[in-house]
matplotlib code that plots the C-alpha trace (Angstrom):
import matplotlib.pyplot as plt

x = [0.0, 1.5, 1.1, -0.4, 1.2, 5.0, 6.0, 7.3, 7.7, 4.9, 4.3, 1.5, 2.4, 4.9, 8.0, 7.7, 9.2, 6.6, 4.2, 2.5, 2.0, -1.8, -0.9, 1.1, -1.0, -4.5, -2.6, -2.1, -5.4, -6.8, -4.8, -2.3, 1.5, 3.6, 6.0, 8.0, 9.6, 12.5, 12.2, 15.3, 15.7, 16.0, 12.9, 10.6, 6.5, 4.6, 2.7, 0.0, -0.1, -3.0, -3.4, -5.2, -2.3, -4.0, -2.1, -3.0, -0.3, -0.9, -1.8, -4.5, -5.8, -5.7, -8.1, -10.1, -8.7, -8.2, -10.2, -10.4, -11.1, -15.2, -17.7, -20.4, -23.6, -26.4, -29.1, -27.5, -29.3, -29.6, -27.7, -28.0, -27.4, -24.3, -23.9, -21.9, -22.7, -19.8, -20.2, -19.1, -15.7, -13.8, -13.7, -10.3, -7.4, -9.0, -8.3, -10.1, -8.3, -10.4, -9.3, -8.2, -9.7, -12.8, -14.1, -14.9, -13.3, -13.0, -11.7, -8.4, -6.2, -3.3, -0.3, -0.4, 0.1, -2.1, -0.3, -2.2, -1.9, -2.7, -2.4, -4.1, -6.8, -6.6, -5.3, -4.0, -4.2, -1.7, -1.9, 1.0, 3.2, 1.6, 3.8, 5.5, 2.8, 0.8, -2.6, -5.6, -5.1, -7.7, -8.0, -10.0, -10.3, -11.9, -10.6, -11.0, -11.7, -15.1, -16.0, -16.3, -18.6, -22.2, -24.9, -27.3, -29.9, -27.8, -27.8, -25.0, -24.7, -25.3, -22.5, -20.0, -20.3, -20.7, -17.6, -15.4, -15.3, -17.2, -14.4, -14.8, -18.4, -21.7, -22.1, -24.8, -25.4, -23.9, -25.0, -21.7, -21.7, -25.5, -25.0, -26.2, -22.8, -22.3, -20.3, -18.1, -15.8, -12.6, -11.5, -8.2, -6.5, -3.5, -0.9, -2.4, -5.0, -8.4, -10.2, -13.7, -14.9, -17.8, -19.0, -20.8, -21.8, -21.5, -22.1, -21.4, -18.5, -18.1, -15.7, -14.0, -13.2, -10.8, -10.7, -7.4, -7.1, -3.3, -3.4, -6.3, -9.9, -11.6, -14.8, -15.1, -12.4, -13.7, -17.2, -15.7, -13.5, -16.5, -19.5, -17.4, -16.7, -18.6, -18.8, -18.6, -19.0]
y = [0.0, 3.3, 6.3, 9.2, 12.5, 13.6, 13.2, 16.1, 17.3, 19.5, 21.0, 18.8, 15.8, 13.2, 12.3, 8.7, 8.0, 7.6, 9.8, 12.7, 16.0, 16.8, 20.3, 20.2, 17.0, 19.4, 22.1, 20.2, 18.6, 21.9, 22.7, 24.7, 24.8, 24.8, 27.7, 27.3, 30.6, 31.8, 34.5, 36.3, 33.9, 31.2, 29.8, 28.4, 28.2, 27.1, 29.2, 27.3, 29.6, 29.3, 29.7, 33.3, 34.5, 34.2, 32.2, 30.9, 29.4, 25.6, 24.6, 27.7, 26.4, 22.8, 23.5, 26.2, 29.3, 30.7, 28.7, 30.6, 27.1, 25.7, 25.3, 22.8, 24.9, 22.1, 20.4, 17.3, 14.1, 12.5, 8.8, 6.3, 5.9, 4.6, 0.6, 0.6, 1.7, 3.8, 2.4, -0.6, -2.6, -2.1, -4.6, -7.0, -4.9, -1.7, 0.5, 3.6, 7.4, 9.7, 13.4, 14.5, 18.1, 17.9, 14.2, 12.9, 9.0, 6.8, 3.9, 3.7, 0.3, -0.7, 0.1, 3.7, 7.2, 10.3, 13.7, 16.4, 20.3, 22.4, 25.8, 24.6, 22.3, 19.6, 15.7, 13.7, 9.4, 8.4, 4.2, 2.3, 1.9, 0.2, -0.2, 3.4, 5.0, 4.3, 4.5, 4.6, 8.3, 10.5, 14.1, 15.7, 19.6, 21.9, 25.4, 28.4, 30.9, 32.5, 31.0, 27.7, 28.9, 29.4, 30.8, 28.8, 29.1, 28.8, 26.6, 25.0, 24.4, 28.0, 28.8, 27.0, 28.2, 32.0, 31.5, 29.6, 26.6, 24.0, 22.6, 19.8, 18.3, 17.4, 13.9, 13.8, 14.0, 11.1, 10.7, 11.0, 11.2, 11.9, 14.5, 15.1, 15.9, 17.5, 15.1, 16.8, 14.6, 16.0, 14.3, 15.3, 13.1, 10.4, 13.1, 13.9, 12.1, 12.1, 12.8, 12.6, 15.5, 15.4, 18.7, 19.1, 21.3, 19.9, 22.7, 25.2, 24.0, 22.8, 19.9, 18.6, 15.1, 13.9, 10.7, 11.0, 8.3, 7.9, 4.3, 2.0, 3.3, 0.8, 2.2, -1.1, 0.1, 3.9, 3.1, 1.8, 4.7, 7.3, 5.7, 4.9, 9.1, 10.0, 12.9, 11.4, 15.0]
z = [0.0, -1.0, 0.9, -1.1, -1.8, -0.9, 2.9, 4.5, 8.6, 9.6, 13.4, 13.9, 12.4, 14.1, 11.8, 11.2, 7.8, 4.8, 7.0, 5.0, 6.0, 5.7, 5.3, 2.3, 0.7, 1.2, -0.1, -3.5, -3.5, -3.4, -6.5, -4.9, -5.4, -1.8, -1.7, 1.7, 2.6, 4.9, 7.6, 8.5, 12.1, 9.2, 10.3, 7.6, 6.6, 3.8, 1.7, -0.4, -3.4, -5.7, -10.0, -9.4, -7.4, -3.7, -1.1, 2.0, 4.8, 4.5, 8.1, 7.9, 4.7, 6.3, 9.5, 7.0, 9.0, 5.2, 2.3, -0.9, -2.4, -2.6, 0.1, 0.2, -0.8, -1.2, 1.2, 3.1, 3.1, 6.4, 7.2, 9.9, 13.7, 14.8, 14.3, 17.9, 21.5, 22.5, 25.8, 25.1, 24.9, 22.0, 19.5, 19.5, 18.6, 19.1, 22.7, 24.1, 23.9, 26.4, 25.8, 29.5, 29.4, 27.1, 28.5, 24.5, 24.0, 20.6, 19.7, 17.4, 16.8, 18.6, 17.5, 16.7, 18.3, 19.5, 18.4, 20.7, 19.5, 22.2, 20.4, 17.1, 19.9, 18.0, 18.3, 16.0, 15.6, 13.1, 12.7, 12.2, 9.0, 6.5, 3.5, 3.0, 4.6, 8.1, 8.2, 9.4, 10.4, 12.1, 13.2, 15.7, 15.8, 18.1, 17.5, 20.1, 17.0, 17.0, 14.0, 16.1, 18.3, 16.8, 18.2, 19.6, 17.2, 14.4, 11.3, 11.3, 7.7, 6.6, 9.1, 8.3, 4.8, 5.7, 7.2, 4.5, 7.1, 4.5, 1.8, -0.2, -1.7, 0.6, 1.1, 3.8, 7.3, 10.1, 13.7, 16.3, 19.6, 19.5, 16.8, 13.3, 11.7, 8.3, 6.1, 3.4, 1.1, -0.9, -4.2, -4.8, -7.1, -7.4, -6.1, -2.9, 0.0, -0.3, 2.6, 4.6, 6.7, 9.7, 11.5, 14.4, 17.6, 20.7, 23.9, 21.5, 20.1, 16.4, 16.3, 12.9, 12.4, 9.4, 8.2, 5.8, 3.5, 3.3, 2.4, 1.8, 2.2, 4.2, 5.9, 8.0, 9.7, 10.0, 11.4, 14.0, 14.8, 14.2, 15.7, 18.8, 19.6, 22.9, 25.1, 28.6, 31.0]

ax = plt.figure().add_subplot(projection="3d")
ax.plot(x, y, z, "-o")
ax.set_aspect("equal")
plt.show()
């Protein structure tokens, strides 16, 4: 199984050899060209700079801080409740991650690593190598920015695309953790990682979960992971 798009060290990303960045792979799926620059400390960023001549830095292109690409503009269609209690005991080879502050669990399989990102607030599970790459890997985001914290009343939907936080095509709508969650998907060719997007509010906070396809795409494998997520306080 080879890993999609080039591999390269990000600040978010552990540096396991064959491991993409997500950064730099959205960056070319979104049909931008990755332009790393050097400051005068030496130290260096990532522009994602686009055909019309806009430019976004890659990791605030990747968690949609700056998104001059599409947004999901049509009705979703709803799905179906989970398959698996989140109560129960994970399936054989599978063990629980509880997030220490914010009291959500899931379940990911043995053998890989949790990468936590307190200034971005986001966590990371990247599998183990498989091939040149490692896979399964999953991302879990729940910014501080305003633009993750809608009002009450607010379509959720309509939100996230007034606020250029919507990439990728609408699938449909899928229950986690007791929530309807917008389900966005992102076709983006042989040189990069496609990858599968959920949105959702949970006490007034819109979490973003990735499912990157660096390897396989085996959706047997990412039930699991996504009907599993609880909030447990």
């Amino acid at each position: 199984m080879a890993a999609c798009g080039p591999a390269h060290e990000g600040p978010t990303i552990p540096t396991q050899a064959g491991l993409p960045n997500p950064a730099s792979v959205h960056c070319a799926g979104q049909g931008g060209r990755l332009d790393v620059r050097q400051d005068a400390s030496g130290g260096q960023t990532g522009y994602c700079v686009f055909a019309d001549g806009s430019e976004c830095e890659e990791w605030a292109l990747f968690r949609n801080e700056c998104q001059p690409a599409r947004v999901a503009t049509q009705a979703a269609a709803p799905t179906s409740a989970p398959a698996i209690d989140p109560a129960s005991p994970p399936p054989e080879g599978w063990e629980v991650y509880t997030h220490p502050n914010l009291g959500y669990s899931f379940y990911v399989p043995v053998g890989g690593e949790i990468e936590t990102d307190e200034i971005d607030s986001s966590i990371s599970y990247v599998g183990p190598l498989a091939g040149d790459g490692h896979w399964p890997w999953f991302g879990i985001a729940h910014p501080t920015l305003d633009d993750y914290h809608p009002p009450e009343d607010a379509d959720l939907q309509a939100w996230l695309v007034e606020h250029t936080r919507l990439p990728g095509r609408l699938v449909g709508t899928r229950f986690i953790a007791g929530e309807a969650a917008i389900h966005t998907r992102n076709d983006n060719g042989p040189q990069a990682c496609d990858d599968d997007r959920y949105y959702f509010v949970h006490a007034g906070q819109v979490y973003e979960i990735i499912v990157m396809h660096t390897a396989e795409e085996d959706w047997a494998v990412y039930d699991i992971f996504l009907d599993s997520f609880a909030f447990h306080q």
